[in-house]
C-alpha positions in Angstrom: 75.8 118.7 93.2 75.5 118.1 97.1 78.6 119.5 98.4 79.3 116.4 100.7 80.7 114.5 97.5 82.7 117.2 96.5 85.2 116.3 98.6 85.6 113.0 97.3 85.4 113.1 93.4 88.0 114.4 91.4 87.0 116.5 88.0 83.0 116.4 88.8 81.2 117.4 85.5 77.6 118.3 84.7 75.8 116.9 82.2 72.2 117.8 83.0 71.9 120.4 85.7 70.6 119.0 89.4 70.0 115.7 87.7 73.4 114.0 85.8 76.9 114.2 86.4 80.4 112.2 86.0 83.1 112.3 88.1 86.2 109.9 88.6 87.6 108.8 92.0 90.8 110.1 93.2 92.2 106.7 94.8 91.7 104.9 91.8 94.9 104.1 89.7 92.8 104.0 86.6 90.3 106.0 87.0 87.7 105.5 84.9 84.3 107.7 85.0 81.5 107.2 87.0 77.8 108.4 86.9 75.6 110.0 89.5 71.9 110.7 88.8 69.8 112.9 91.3 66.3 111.7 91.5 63.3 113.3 92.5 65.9 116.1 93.9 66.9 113.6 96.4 67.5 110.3 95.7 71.0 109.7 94.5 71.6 106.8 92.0 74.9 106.2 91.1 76.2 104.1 88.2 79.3 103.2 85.8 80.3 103.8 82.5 83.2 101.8 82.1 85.0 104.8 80.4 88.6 106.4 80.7 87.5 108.9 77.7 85.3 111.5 79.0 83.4 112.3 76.0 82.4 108.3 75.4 81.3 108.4 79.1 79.2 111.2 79.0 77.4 109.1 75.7 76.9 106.4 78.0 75.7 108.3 80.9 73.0 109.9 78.3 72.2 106.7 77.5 72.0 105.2 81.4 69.7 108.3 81.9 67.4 107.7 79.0 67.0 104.4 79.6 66.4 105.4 83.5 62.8 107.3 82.4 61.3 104.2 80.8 58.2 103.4 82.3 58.3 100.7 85.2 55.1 100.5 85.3 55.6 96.4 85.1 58.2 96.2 87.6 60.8 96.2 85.0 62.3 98.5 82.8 62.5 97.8 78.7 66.7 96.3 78.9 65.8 94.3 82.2 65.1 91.4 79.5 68.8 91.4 79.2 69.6 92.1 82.3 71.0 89.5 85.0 71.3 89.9 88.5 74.9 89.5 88.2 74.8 92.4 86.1 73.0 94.5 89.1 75.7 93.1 91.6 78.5 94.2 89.1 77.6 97.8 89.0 76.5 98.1 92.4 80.0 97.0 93.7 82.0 99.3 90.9 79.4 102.3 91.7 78.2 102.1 95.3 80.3 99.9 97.2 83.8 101.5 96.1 82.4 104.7 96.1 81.6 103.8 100.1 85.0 101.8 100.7 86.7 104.9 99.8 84.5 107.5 101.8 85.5 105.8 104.5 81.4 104.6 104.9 82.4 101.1 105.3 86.1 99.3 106.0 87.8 97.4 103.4 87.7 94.5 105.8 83.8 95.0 105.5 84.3 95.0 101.4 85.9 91.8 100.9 83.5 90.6 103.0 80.3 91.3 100.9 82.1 90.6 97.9 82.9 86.8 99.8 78.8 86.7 100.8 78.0 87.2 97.1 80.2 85.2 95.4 79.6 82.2 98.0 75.5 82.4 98.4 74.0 84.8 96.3 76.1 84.8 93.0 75.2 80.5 92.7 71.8 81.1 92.7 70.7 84.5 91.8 73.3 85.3 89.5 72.3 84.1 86.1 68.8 85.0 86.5 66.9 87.5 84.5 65.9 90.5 86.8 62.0 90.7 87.2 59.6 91.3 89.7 60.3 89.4 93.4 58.1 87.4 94.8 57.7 85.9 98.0 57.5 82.5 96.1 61.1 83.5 95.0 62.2 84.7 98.0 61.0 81.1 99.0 62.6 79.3 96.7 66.1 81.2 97.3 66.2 80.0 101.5 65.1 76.7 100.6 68.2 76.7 98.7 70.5 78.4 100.7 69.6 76.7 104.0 71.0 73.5 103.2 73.8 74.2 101.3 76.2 74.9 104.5 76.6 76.8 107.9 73.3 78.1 108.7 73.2 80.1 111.7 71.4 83.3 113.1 74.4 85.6 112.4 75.7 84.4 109.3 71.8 84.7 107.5 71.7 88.2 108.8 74.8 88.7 106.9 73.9 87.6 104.0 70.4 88.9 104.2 71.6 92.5 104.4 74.3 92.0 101.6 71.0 90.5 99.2 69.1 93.3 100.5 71.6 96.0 99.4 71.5 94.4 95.7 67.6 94.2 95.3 67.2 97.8 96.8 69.8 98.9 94.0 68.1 97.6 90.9 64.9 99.4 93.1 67.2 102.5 92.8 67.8 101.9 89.3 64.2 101.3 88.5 65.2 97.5 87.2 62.2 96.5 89.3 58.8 98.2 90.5 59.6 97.4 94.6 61.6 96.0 97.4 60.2 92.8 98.8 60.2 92.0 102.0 63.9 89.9 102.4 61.9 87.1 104.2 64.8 84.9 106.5 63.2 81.8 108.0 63.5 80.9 111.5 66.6 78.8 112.7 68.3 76.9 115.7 69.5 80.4 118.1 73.4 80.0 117.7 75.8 78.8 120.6 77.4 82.5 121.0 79.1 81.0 123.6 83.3 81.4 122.8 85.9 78.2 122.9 88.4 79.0 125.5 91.6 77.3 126.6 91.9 76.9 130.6 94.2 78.3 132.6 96.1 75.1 133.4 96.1 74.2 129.8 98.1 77.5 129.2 100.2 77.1 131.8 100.9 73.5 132.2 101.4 72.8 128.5 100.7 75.1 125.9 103.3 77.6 127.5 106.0 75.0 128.0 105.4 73.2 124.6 105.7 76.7 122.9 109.1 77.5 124.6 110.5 73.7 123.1 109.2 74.6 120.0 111.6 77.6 119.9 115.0 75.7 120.4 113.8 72.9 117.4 115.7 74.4 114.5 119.0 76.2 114.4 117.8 78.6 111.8 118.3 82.1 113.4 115.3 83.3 111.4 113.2 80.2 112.5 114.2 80.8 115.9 113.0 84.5 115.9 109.8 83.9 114.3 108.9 81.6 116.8 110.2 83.4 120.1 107.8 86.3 118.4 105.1 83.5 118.3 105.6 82.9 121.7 105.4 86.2 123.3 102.2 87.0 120.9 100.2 84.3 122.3 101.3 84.8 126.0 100.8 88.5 125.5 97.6 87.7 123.8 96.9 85.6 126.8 97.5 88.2 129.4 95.6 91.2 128.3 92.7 90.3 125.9 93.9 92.3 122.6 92.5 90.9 119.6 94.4 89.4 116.8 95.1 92.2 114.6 95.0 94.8 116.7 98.1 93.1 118.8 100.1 92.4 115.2 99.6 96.4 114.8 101.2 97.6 117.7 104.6 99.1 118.2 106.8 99.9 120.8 105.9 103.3 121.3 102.6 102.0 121.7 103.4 100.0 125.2 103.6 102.1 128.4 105.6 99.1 130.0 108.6 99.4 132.2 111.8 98.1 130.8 115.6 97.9 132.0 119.3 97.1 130.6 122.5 97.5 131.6 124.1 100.9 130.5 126.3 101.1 127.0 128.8 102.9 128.7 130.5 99.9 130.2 129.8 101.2 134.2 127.2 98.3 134.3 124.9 100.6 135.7 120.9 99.3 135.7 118.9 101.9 133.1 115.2 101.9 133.4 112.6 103.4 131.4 109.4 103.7 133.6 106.5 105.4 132.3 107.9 108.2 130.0 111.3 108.3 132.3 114.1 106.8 131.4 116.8 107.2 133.9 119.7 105.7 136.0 118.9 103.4 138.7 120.5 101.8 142.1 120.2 98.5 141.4 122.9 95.9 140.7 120.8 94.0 138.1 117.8 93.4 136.5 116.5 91.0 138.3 116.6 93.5 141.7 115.0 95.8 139.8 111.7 93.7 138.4 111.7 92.7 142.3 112.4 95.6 144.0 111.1 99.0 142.2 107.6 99.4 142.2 107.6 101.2 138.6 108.7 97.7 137.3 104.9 96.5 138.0 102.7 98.4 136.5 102.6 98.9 132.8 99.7 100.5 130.0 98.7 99.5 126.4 97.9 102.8 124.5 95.6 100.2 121.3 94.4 102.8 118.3 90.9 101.4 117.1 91.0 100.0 113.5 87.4 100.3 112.6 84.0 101.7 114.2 82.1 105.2 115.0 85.7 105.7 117.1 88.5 104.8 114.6 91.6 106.4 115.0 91.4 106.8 118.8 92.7 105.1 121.6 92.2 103.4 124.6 94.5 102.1 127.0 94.4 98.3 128.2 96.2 97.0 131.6 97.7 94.3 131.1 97.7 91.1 133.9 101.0 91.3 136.0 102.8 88.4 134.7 102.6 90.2 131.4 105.6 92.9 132.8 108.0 90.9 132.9 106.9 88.5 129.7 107.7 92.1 127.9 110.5 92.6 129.4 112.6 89.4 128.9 111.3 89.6 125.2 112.6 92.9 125.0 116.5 91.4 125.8 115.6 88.1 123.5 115.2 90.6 120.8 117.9 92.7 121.1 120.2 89.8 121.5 118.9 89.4 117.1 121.2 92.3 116.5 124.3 90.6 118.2 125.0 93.5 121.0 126.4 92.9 124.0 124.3 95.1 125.8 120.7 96.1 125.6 119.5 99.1 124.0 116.0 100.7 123.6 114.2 99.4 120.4 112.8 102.2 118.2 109.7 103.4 118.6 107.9 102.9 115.5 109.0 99.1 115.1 106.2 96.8 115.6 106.3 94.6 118.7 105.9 91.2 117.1 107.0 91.6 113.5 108.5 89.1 110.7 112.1 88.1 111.0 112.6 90.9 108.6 110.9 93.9 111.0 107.9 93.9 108.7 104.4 93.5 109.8 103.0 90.1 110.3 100.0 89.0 108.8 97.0 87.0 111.0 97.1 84.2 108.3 100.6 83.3 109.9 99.5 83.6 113.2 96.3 80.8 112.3 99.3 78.7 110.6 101.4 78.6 113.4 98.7 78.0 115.9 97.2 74.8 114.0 101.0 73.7 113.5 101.5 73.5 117.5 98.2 72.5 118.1 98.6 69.3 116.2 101.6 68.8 117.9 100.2 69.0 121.1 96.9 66.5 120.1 93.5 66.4 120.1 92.7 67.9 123.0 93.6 71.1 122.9 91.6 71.0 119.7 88.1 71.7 121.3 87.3 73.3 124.4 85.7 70.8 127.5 82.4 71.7 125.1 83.5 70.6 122.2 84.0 74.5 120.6 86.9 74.7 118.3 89.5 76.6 119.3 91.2 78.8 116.8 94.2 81.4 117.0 91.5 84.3 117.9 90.6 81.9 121.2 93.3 83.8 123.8 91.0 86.5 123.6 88.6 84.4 124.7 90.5 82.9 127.1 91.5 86.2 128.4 87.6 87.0 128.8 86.9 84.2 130.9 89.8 83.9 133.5 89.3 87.3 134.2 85.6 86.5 135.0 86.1 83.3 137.0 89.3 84.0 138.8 89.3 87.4 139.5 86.9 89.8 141.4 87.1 92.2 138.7 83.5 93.7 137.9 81.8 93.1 134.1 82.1 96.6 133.6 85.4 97.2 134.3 86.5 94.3 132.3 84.5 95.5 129.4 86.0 98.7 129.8 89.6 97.1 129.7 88.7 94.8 127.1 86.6 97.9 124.7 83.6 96.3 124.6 80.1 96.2 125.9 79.0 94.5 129.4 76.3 92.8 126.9 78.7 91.3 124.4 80.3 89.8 127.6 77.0 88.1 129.0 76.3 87.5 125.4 79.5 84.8 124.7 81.1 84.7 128.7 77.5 83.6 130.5 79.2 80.9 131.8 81.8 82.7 133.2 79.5 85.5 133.6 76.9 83.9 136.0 80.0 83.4 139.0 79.5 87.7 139.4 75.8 86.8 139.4 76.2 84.1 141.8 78.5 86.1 144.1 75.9 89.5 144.0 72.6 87.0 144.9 74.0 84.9 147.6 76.6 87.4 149.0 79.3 84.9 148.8 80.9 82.3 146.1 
């Protein structure tokens, strides 16, 4: 057996030598056995039996490997009469899929994606069909199906192009058919990629204010939390680009950000914690501190990437100036939960904007929250001055382009700050994008 699955398979038996094996996967909490047949010495094929008893699974993988010689000289082999597409999609999510998902090959995120693609545009139409040959009058068929039925955009066809792809190259794999047709995706309208964004006077002159009333409209203390965390996770959102998830991840050992109190000792004395440092100041309050010290301006994001060729690592975002002292009078509003009368440093593995309970919040809670003051707010703060939608993932994008339009800041160090490409940026910010232009061609704005 190749020795890069090794590592992955627990109890790894073999049935035929260099050609069939079982193993069972150690994540699972059932495990039941799984095939793997070697091909041509190369080509792996793997496959389920559906069995927690090893001896009935090795029957079955017997039998999958028989069956896997019959002739395909027709395109299809002698159970493909039986055999539905849904039946091909079943065992390629049980066998290759999961066996990917928990390689680490492709994110769970990515998982429930697929699975969402097939059961949405694939499984409707494909699913009850017998498998046989492709052909291009069926390929045909299929788009003039799928086009119609809903969002049909560049993007969202490639998706599901490369998710029917994957299924129609497995029954290949499992010699269900005699070839791969070409997946043949018609031509449509190029996509807007342009993103909705909320201005900076919208934020400022309204959003912002409406979001700090919304926090004093209940008396329940829990209410009341969950909301001033709402609050700062926009505005902090807002003022350094961070997307959704990756903001509801981050804890407070994770923020670089300078932050004082008074001292526990009852002296009164100003404590700051600048950088890594936290020591005893001069100043005779907080306020002369923030205005004063010049550690009390600068601040870092240390962000851990969740998916990509990079996950696990870090990179460090600065955030915009007004977001120093957003953190910092959070900081106090938080601590004031625990009913102290003094500040004191919050622990460094509790997430930054959590539940009322200290547990992590979910994005769907986030989109709730942002439709609930939205409506409140009206119509127009719906749609973006183009008519785009705006959604909770927008401050992002609002980020994006008031960095681009109102600050000299060059596309590459934004992208950099942002950890993405200069592309992506020209790709869904042109608008914004074409001000550098403008300013590099005629030498002046």
């Amino acid at each position: 057996m190749d020795k890069a699955y090794v590592h992955y398979l627990e109890e790894p038996h073999e049935i035929i030598p260099n050609e069939l094996y079982i193993f069972r996967r150690k994540k699972d909490k059932k495990p039941r056995w799984q095939g793997l047949m070697i091909v041509d010495g190369q080509r792996d094929v793997p496959f389920t039996t559906k069995k927690l008893d090893k001896t009935e699974a090795i029957k079955v993988a017997l039998e999958r490997h028989g069956n896997f010689k019959v002739d395909a000289a027709m395109g299809v082999t002698v159970r493909a009469s039986k055999l539905r597409w849904r039946d091909v999609w079943q065992e390629y999510e049980e066998s290759v899929m999961q066996f990917k998902r928990d390689r680490g090959d492709i994110t769970e995120n990515r998982f429930k994606n697929r699975k969402g693609i097939y059961k949405n545009w694939i499984e409707p139409w494909w699913g009850a069909k017998k498998v046989t040959p492709i052909t291009e009058k069926i390929m045909q068929d299929y788009w003039s199906w799928r086009i119609p039925k809903g969002q049909a955009n560049n993007n969202t066809l490639l998706d599901q192009s490369k998710t029917l792809s994957s299924m129609i190259k497995f029954a290949y794999q499992r010699q269900h058919i005699a070839g791969v047709p070409p997946i043949l995706m018609p031509p449509v309208k190029k996509e807007n990629n342009r993103r909705g964004h909320y201005t900076r006077e919208q934020i400022e002159n309204t959003i912002q204010q409406k979001l700090k009333k919304f926090i004093n409209e209940t008396n329940d203390p829990d209410r009341i939390k969950a909301r001033l965390v709402y609050y700062n996770f926009v505005m902090f959102s807002v003022y350094t680009g961070i997307r959704v998830g990756t903001c509801l991840n981050l804890k407070w050992k994770d923020l670089e950000l300078p932050i004082a109190w008074k001292s526990n000792d009852g002296s009164g004395k100003i404590m700051a914690r600048e950088g890594d440092y936290t020591k005893e100041t001069n100043f005779k309050s907080i306020e002369e501190w923030r205005e004063n010290s010049q550690g009390a301006k600068i601040g870092f994001v240390n962000v851990q990437r969740a998916t990509g060729k990079n996950k696990g690592s870090y990179f460090q975002v600065v955030p915009m100036a007004p977001c120093i002292t957003l953190l910092q009078d959070y900081f106090v509003d938080m601590c004031d939960f625990e009913n102290e009368d003094y500040v004191v440093e919050p622990q460094q593995n509790d997430y930054v904007f959590p539940n009322f309970d200290g547990t992590q919040r979910k994005i769907n809670s986030i989109g709730r929250m942002h439709r609930q003051q939205v409506n409140s707010i009206g119509d127009a703060y719906k749609f973006d001055k183009f008519g785009l939608p705006l959604s909770s993932y927008c401050w992002r994008h609002s980020y994006a382009t008031w960095m681009l339009i109102h600050t000299k800041l060059s596309n590459e160090r934004l992208a950099l700050n942002m950890d993405t490409s200069v592309q992506h940026l020209r790709d869904h910010y042109a608008h914004a994008v074409s001000r550098d232009f403008a300013i590099e061609l005629a030498g002046e704005f």
